[in-house]
ROVEX-644878 format. One line per 5 residues: number of its first residue (from 0); for each residue x, y, z of C-alpha. Coordinates in steps of 0.5 Angstrom, whole numbers. Each point is the difference from the previous one (the first is absolute). Layout:
<pts>
NUM) X/Y/Z | ...;
</pts>
This chain:
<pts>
0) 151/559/496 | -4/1/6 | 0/-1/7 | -3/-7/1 | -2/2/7;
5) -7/2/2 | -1/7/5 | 0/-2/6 | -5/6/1 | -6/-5/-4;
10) -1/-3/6 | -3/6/3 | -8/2/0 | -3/7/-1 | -4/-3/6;
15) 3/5/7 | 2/-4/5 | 0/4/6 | 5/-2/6 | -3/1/7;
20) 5/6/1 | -3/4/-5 | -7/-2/1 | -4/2/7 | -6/-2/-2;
25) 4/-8/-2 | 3/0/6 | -6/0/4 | -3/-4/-4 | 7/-5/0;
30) -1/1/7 | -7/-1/3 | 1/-7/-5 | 4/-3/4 | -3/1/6;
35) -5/-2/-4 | 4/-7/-1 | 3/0/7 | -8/-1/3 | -2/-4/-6;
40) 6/-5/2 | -2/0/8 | -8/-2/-2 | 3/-6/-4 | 6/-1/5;
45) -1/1/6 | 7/-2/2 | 4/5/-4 | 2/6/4 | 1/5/-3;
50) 7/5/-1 | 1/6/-5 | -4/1/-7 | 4/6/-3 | -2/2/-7;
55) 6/-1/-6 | 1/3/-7 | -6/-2/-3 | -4/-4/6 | 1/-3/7;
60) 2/-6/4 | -3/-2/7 | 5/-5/3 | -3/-5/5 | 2/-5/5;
65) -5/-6/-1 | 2/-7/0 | -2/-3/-6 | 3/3/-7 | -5/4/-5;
70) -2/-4/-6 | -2/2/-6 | -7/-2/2 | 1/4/7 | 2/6/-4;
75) -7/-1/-5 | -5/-1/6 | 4/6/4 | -2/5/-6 | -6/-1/0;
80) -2/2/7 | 4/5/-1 | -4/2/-6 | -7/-3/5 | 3/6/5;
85) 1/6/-5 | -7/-1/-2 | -3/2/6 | 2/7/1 | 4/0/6;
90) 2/7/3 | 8/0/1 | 0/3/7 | 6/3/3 | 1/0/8;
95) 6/3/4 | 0/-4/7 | 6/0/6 | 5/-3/-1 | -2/-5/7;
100) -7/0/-5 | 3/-3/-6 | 4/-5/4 | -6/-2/4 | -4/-2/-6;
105) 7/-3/-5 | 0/-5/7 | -7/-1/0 | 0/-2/-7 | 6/-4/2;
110) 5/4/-6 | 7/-2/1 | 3/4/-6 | -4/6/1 | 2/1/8;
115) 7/1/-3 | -2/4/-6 | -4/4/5 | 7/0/5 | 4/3/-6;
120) -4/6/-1 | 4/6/3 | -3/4/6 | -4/6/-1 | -3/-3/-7;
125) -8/-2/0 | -2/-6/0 | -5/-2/-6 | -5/-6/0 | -4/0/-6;
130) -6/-4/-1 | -4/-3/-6 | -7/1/3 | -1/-4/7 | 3/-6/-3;
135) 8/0/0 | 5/5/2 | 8/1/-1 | 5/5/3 | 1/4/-6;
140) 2/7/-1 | -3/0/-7 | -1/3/-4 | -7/-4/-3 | -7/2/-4;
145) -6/2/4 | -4/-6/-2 | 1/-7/-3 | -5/2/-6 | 6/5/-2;
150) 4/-7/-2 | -1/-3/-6 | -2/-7/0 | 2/-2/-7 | 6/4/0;
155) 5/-3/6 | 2/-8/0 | 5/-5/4 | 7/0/-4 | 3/-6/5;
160) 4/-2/7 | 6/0/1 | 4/-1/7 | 2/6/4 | 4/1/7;
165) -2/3/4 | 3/7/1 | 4/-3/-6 | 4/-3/5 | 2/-8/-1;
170) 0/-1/8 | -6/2/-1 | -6/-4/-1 | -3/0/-7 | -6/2/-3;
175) -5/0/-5 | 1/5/-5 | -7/1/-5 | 0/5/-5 | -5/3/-4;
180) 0/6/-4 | -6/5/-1 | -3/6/-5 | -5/5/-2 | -3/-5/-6;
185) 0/-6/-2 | 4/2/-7 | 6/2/5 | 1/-6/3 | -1/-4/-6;
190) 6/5/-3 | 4/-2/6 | -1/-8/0 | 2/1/-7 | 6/3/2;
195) 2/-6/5 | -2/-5/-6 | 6/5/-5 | 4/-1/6 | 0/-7/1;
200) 1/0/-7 | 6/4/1 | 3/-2/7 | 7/0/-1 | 0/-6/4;
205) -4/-4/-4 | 4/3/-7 | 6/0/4 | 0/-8/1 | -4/-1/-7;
210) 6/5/-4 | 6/-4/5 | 2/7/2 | 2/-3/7 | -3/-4/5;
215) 0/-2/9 | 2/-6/3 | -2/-2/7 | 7/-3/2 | 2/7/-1;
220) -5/4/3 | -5/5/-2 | 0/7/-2 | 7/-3/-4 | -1/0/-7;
225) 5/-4/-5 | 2/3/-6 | 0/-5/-7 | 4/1/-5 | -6/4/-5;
230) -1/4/8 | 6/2/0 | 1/3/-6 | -6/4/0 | 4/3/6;
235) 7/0/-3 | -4/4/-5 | -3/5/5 | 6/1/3 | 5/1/-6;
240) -5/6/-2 | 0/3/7 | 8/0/0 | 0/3/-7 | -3/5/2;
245) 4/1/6 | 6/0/-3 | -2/6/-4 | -2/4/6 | 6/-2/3;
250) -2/-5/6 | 7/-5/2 | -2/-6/1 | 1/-4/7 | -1/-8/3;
255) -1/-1/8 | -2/-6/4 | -5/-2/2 | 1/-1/8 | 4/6/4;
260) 0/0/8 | -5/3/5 | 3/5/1 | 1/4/-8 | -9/0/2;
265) 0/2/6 | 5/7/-3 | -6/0/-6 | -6/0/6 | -3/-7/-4;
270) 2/-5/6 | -4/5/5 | -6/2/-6 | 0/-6/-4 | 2/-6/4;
275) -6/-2/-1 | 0/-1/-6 | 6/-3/-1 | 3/-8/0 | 2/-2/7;
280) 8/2/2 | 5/-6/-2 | 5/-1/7 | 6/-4/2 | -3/-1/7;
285) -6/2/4 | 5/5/4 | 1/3/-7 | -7/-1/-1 | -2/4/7;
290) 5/6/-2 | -3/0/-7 | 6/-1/-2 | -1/-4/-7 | -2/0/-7;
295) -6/2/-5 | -2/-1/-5 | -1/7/-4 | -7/4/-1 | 3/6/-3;
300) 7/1/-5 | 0/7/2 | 5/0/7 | 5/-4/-5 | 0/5/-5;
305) 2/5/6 | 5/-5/1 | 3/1/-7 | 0/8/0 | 3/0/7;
310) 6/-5/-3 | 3/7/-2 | 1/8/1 | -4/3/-4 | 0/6/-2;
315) -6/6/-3 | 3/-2/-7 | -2/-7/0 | -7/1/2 | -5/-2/-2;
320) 1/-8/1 | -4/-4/-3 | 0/-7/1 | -4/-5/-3 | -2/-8/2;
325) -5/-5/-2 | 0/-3/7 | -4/-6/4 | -3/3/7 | -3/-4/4;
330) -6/0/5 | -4/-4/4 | -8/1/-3 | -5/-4/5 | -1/-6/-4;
335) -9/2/-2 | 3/7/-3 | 4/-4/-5 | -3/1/-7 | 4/-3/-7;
340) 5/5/-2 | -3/6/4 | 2/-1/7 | 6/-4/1 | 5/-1/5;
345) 7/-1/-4 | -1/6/-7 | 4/4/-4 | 1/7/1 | 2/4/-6;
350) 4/4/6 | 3/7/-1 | 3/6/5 | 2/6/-2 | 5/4/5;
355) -1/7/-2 | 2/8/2 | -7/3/3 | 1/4/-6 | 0/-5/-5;
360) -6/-4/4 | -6/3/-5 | 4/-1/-6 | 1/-7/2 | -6/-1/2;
365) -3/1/-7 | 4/-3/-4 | -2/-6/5 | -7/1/-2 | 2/1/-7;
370) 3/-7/0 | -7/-3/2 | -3/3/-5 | 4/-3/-4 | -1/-6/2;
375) -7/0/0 | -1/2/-7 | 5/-6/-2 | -5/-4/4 | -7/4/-3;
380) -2/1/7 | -3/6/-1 | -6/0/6 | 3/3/6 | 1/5/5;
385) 5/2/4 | -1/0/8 | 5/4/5 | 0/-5/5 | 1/5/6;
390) 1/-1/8 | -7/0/4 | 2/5/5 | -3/-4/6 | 4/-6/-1;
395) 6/-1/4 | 4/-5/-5 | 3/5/-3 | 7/2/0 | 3/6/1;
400) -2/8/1 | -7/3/-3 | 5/5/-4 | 3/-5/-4 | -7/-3/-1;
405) -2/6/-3 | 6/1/-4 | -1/-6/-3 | -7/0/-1 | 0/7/-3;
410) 6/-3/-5 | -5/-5/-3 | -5/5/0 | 4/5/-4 | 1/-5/-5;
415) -6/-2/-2 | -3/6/-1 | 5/2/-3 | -1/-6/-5 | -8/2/0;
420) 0/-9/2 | -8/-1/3 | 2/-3/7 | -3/1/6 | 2/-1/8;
425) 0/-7/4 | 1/2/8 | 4/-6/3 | 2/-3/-6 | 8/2/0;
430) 6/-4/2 | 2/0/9 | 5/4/-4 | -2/5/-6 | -6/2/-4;
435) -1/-3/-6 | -3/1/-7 | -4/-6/-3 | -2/-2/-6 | -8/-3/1;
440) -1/-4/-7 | -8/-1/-2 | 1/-7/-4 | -5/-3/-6 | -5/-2/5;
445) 0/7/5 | 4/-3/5 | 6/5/3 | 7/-3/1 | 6/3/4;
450) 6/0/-6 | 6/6/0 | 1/4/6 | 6/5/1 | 1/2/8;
455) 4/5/3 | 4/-1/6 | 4/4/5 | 0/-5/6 | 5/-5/-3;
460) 5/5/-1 | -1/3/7 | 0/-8/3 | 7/-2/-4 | 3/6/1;
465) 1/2/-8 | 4/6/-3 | 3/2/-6 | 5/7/1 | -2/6/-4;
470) 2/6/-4 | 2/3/7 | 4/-6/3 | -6/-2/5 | -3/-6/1;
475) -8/1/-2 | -5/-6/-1 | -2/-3/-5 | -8/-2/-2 | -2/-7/-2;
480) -5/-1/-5 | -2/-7/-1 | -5/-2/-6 | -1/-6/-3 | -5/0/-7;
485) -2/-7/-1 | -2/-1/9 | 3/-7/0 | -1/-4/-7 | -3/-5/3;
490) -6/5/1 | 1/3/-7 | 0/-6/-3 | -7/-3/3 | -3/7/-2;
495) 3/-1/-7 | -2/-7/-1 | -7/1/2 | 0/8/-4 | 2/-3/-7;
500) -4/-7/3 | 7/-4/-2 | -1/4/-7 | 7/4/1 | 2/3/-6;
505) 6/-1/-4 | 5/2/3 | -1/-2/6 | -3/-7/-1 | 4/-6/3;
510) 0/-3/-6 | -1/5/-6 | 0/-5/-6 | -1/-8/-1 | 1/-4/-7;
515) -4/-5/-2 | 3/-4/-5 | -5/-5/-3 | 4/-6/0 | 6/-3/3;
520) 3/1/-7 | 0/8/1 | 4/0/6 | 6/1/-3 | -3/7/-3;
525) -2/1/7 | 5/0/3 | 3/5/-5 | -4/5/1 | -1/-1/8;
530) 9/2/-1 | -2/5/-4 | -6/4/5 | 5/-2/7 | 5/4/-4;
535) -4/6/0 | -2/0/8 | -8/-4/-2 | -2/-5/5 | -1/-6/-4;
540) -2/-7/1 | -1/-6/-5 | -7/-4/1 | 4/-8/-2 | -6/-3/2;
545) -3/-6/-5 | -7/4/1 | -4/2/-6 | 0/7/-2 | -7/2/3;
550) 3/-2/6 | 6/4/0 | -3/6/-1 | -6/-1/5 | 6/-1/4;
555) 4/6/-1 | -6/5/0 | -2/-4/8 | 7/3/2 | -1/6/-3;
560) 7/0/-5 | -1/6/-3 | 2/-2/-7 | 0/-7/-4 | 5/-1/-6;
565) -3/-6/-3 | 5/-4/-4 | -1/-6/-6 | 2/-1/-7 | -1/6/-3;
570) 3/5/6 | 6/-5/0 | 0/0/-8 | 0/9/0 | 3/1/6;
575) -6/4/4 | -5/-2/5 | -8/1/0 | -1/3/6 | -6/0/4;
580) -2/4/6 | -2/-3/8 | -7/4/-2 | -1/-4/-6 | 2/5/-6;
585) 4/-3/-5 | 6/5/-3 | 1/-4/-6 | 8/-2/-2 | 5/4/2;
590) 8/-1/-1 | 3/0/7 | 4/6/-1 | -7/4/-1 | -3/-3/7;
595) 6/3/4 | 0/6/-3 | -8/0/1 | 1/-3/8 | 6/4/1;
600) -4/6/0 | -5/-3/6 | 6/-2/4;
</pts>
């Protein structure tokens, strides 16, 4: 019996798309486009002041402050002299001025946005301006094409408006964000909007909504989904196999609250690095409130687990420790950055920190990235690289001393090396308190995604002042790893939906099996077998529904239920079911100890 669930790789092109990164030569064309569309807008709107126009992944956006919305319409008349500008070959001319020059002429134009952006650049670094011809300039660093010539007019177009504050924050005023894409051909970007379309298609919103997997509601608050019964099974599911194979590796289990005091996360550094992103303080009074004394909501499990270890004496003999917890965390995203399932405010951490002696601290380690291996062949994602997320040596957000940063970095750097894992170095990317390895997931339609990560921390043993006693009597301090293979399930699971576009195999589907009696008269019959199949472990369900055969299967395979067992007279009469699968293929006749035996072996 095969699996009844398509590759998610057959979303994919042969067709290369290159992300701006990996191209110079896009990232000029992206980003003299977007001037482009900044002089185009201001020709049509002389009202619209104009902010930022950075390039993305695969384009641009420009935002601006205009007091009537972008239509589409707008959109249309916008491209078209934009297409009117590259045509006429401007030379793309770079200028470096004075800072008192760059602002006599910002003021002249009467440009707000760009005085402060001007503001913000540090002293000592040139002041650029580039023009389009004599015709339009903005203050820019580049880089940018030599001539508007060099922009393919039939290669680059308008996507859509969306609302932007302005520096992302919501005091701020807000913005119209316009954003576009570009390429080298027109084949290119008829592959990329194909790819929009298959993502629209695969939107974990849409199909989350459509599969009834989970749903947001106003009177609870954006950024909070609410797990159904079919949702949350898929994440009992997930669960139940990632505790299995902790169990084996020797992972305790542990459950902590979901608030604590103030005071654990000004021990942890979060309340001084994280505040930010954290809900607001609870407090008993406004003198209590002053004195920051009060309660937060947690976004981090890590100083609870340290609590646990803390509890008793421990000893060389009892490490390493590995405490596990499917933990909810909560952080306060900007209401413009919440997205589905992807970006959250209150999500589930498969959480786990290892206390380790610092001569465990590789093993462990690699065990650690051994079990997100694990977990992502479960899961058949096999696209990823690994990203040692490390301190940016400029930066001051860190905790602790360049040595113990080194200590850490090299440690994840030993590792995959010696695991020969493709990886590559993010400066900047680490936690205020520890570097990170980060597995980057390349998705069905070459998006990228953040999935498992494995940290290595030095400062928190420092900061709760945490020991185990040795071989020799002394008081040593242990190491922290803190690893979570999935990320948070409610990421995992909007990468997994839109991944397997709601086609989830077997075993991890909702619903694995829905039996379609063809009458009433067949339900008793039904009902015999769907006992039969819960007393094996399948997810099953009965369609009791008065609809016509045709309907009930068109139903089944539009919830992409991976088999239909098909039951009537014969089938009661010769105690088997006609099976069918949700892509169309009929198995044919099967006693019901013969499909378990053949779905066991996909479970």
């Amino acid at each position: 019996m095969s699996q009844p669930a398509a590759s998610p790789q057959q979303a994919n092109s042969p067709l290369k798309l290159l992300r701006t990164h990996e191209s110079p030569k896009l990232e000029r064309i992206r980003h003299t486009t977007s001037h482009v569309l900044a002089m185009a807008v201001q020709r049509l709107f002389p009202k619209a002041q104009v902010t930022i126009g950075p390039t993305t992944d695969y384009g641009f956006y420009y935002d601006f402050d205009h007091p009537e919305p972008f239509t589409p319409e707008d959109l249309e008349r916008i491209k078209k002299e934009m297409q009117a500008i590259i045509k006429k070959g401007l030379p793309v001319i770079r200028e470096e001025v004075s800072r008192e020059e760059a602002r006599r002429r910002i003021e002249a134009l009467g440009e707000p946005y760009k005085l402060e952006i001007l503001d913000s650049i540090p002293e000592g670094e040139p002041i650029t301006i580039y023009h389009l011809g004599d015709e339009w300039w903005d203050l820019c660093a580049g880089p940018h094409v030599e001539n508007t010539k060099e922009i393919n007019p039939k290669a680059f177009d308008l996507l859509s408006v969306a609302g932007a504050y302005w520096r992302g924050d919501e005091t701020k005023p807000q913005l119209q964000r316009i954003y576009g894409t570009a390429w080298e051909t027109p084949e290119e970007l008829k592959e990329y909007k194909r790819r929009l379309e298959e993502a629209k298609r695969r939107d974990h919103r849409k199909l989350g909504k459509e599969l009834g997997l989970f749903i947001f509601a106003d009177e609870v608050g954006p950024g909070l989904p609410l797990w159904t019964p079919k949702g949350t099974t898929l994440r009992w599911v997930l669960e139940d196999f990632l505790k299995q194979e902790q169990l084996k590796r020797g992972y305790l289990p542990v459950v902590t609250p979901h608030i604590a005091r103030v005071d654990l996360f000004k021990i942890s550094g979060h309340w001084q690095k994280y505040r930010e992103d954290m809900f607001p303080m609870m407090a008993e009074s406004e003198e209590a409130r002053a004195a920051e004394q009060g309660f937060v909501m947690k976004p981090m499990n890590c100083p609870f687990h340290i609590q646990i270890y803390k509890s008793e004496l421990r000893s060389y003999r009892d490490l390493p420790l590995r405490y596990a917890e499917f933990g909810t965390v909560y952080r306060y995203e900007q209401s413009g950055e919440l997205g589905g399932l992807t970006r959250v405010r209150g999500f589930t951490v498969d959480d786990a920190h290892l206390f380790v002696r610092p001569d465990q601290l590789e093993e462990e380690f690699l065990k650690v990235v051994d079990l997100i291996l694990v977990v992502f062949d479960k899961l058949k994602l096999k696209d990823f690289r690994a990203r040692l997320s490390f301190r940016d040596p400029k930066s001051d957000k860190y905790l602790g001393s360049p040595e113990e940063w080194d200590m850490a970095e090299n440690a994840i750097r030993r590792a995959v090396e010696k695991l020969s894992m493709p990886h590559f170095e993010g400066i900047g990317e680490a936690a205020f308190y520890g570097p990170k390895l980060d597995f980057i997931f390349r998705d069905a339609l070459d998006r990228e995604w953040q999935l498992g990560t494995v940290q290595v921390d030095y400062q928190n043993p420092q900061r709760f002042d945490l020991y185990y006693v040795a071989e020799d009597g002394s008081r040593q301090r242990p190491v922290m790893i803190h690893r979570a293979p999935f990320g948070s399930l409610e990421r995992l699971i909007g990468i997994l939906i839109e991944e397997y576009a709601g086609d989830f195999p077997f075993w991890l589907a909702p619903e694995q099996v829905r039996i379609l009696p063809v009458s009433d008269e067949y339900l008793g019959y039904a009902t015999q077998v769907r006992d039969q199949l819960r007393e094996q472990g399948i997810r099953v369900h009965i369609d009791a529904d008065s609809d016509r055969l045709p309907k009930k299967i068109r139903n089944a395979e539009k919830a992409k239920v991976p088999f239909m067992l098909i039951v009537g007279e014969k089938e009661q009469a010769t105690g088997t079911v006609s099976v069918r699968q949700r892509h169309g293929q009929d198995l044919g006749s099967l006693t019901v100890a013969d499909f378990l035996d053949q779905v066991q072996a996909l479970n």
